[in-house]
C-alpha positions as CSV (number, residue, x, y, z in Angstrom):
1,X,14.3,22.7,-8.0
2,X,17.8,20.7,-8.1
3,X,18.3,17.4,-10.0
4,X,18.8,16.4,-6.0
5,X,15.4,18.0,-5.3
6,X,13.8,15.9,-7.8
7,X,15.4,12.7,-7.2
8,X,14.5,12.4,-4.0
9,X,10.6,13.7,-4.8
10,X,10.8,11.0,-7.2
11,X,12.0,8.2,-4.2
12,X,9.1,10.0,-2.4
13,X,6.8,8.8,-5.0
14,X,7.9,5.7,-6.1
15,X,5.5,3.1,-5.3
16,X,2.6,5.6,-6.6
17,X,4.5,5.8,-10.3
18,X,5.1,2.5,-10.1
19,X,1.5,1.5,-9.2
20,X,0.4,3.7,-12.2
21,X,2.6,2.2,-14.7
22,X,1.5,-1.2,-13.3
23,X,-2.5,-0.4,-13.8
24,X,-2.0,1.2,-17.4
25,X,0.1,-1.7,-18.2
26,X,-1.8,-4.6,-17.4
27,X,-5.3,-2.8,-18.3
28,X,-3.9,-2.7,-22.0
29,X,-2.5,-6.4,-21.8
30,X,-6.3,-7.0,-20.5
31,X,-8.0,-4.9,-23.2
32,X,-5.4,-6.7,-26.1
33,X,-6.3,-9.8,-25.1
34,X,-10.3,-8.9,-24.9
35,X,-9.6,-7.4,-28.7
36,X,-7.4,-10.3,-29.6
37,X,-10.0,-12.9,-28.8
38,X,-13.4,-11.2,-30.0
39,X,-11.7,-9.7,-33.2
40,X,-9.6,-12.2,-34.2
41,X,-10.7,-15.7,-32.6
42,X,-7.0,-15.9,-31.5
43,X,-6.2,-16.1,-27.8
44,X,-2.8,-14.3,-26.5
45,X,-1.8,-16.6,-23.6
46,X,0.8,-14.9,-22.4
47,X,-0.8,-11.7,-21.8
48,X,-3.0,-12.9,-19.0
49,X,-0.4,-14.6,-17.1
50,X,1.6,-11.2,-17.1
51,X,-1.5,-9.1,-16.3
52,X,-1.6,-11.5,-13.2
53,X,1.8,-10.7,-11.9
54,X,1.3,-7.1,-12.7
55,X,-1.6,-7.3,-10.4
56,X,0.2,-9.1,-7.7
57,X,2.9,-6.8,-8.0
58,X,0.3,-3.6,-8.6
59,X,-1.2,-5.1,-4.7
60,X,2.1,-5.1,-2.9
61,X,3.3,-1.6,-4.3
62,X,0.0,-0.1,-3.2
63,X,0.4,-1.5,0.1
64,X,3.6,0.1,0.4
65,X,2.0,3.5,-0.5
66,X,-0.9,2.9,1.8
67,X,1.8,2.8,4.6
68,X,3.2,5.9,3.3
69,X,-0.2,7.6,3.6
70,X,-1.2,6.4,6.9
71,X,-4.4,4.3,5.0
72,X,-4.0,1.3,6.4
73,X,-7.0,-0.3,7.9
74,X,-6.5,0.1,11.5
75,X,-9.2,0.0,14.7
76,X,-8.6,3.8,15.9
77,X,-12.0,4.8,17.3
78,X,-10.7,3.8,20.8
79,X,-8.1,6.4,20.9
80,X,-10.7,9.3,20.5
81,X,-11.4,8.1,24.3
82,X,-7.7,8.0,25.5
83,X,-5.8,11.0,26.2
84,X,-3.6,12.2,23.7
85,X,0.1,11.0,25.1
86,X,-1.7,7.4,25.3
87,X,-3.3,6.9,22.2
88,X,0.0,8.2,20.4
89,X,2.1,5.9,22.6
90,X,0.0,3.1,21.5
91,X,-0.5,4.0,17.9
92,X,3.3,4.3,17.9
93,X,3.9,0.2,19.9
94,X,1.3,-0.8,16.8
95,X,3.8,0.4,14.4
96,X,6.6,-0.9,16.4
97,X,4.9,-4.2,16.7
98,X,3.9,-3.4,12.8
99,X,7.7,-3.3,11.7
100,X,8.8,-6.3,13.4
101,X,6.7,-8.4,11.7
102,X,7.6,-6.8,8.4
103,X,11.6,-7.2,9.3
104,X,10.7,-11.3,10.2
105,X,8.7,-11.1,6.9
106,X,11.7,-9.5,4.8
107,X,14.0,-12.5,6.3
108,X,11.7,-15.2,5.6
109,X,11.1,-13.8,2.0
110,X,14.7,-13.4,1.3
111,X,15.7,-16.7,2.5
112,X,13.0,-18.2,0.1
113,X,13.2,-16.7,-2.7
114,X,17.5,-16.8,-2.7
115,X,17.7,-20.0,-0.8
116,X,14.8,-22.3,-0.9
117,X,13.5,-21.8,-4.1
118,X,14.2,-24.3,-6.7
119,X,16.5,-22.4,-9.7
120,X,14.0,-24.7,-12.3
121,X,10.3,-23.3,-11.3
122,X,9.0,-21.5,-14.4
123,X,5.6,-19.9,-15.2
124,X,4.1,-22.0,-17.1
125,X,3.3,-19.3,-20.5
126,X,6.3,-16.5,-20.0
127,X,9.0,-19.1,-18.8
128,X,10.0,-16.3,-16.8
129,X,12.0,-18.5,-13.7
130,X,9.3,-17.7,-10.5
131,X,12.4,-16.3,-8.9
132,X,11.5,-13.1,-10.2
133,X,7.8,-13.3,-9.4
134,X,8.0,-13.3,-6.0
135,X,11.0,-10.9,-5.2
136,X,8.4,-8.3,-5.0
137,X,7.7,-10.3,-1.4
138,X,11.0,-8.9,0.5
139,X,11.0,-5.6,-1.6
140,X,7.6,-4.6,-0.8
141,X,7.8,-5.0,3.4
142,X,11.2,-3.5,3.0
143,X,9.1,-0.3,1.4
144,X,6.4,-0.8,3.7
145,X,8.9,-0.9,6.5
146,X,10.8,2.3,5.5
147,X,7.0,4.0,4.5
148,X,6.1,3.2,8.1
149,X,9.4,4.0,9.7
150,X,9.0,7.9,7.9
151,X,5.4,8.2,8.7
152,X,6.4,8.0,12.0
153,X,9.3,10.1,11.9
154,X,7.2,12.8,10.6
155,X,4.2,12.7,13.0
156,X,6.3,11.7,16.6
157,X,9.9,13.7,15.5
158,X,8.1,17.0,13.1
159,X,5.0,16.9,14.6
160,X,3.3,16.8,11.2
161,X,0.4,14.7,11.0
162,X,0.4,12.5,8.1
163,X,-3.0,10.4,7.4
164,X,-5.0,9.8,4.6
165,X,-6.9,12.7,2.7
166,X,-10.6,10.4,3.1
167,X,-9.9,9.9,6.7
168,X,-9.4,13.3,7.8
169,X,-12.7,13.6,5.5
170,X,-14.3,11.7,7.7
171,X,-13.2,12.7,10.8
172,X,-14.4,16.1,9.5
173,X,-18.0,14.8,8.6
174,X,-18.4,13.0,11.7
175,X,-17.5,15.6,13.7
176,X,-20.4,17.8,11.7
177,X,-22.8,15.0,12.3
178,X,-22.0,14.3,15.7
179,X,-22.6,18.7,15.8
180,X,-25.5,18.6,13.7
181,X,-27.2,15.3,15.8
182,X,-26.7,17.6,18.8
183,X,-28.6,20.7,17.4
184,X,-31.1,18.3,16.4
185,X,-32.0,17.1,20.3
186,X,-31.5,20.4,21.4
187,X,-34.6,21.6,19.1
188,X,-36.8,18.6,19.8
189,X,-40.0,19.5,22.1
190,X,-39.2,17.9,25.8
């Protein structure tokens, strides 16, 4: 594979990397702090203020990979009833509807964290100016909004259906239910 090739598979699977490094980082910061304070009676402030934006920051990334594997909690039983054109049609308004609410979000994030935010706000142990904090607000919908965009681009341009390994699980297993419920009442005595 090119340096290209590998680039791009690394765009592909940023927010995943990034969630990882996030979790292993802020699990040791955790686990320091749990050592620092049993072991040595002395408290590492700092740690659990960073673990905290780690998380936030961990949440937000993850959200933009859920978009990127079709996992996002959505009410789709209703389309098993529909015919195929219509429940794809709306599926595809959702996401349209989906991505304009992320493009107002992007704006209003931007416009607070470069224009209304006060230059002075500090957490209160790193002194790190909040600034920083919450830029993960516009950078995450901009990810989800691109994640959502491609998803989309794959299943209504490519035809490639892309959707969450557990719910194509599940589909599978209700489907075998829904079979095995069936042989079930066809064997009962009338």
């Amino acid at each position: 594979m090119s340096k290209t090739g590998l680039f791009f598979k690394f765009l592909d699977n940023i927010e995943s990397y990034i969630c990882r490094t996030l979790l292993a980082l802020f699990v040791v910061l955790l686990f320091a702090q749990i050592v620092s304070r049993e072991v040595f009676s002395h408290s590492l402030s700092w740690t659990e203020e960073l673990a905290v934006y780690m998380f936030v920051w961990f949440v937000f990334f993850g959200a933009s990979y859920a978009a990127k594997l079709s996992a996002h909690n959505r009410v789709t039983f209703h389309f098993k009833w529909m015919p195929e054109k219509a429940a794809i049609g709306l599926e595809a308004l959702a996401d349209l509807i989906w991505i304009a609410f992320n493009c107002y979000f992007v704006y209003l994030a931007y416009d607070f964290v470069f224009n209304r935010m006060n230059l002075f706000w500090k957490s209160q142990t790193l002194g790190v100016p909040m600034k920083y904090i919450y830029l993960i607000l516009p950078i995450a919908f901009t990810l989800m909004t691109i994640r959502v965009i491609q998803v989309n681009y794959y299943k209504l341009v490519k035809g490639i259906d892309v959707r969450d390994p557990e719910s194509v699980e599940n589909d599978k297993l209700m489907a075998g239910d829904a079979f095995s419920d069936d042989a079930d009442n066809n064997n009962k005595p009338a």
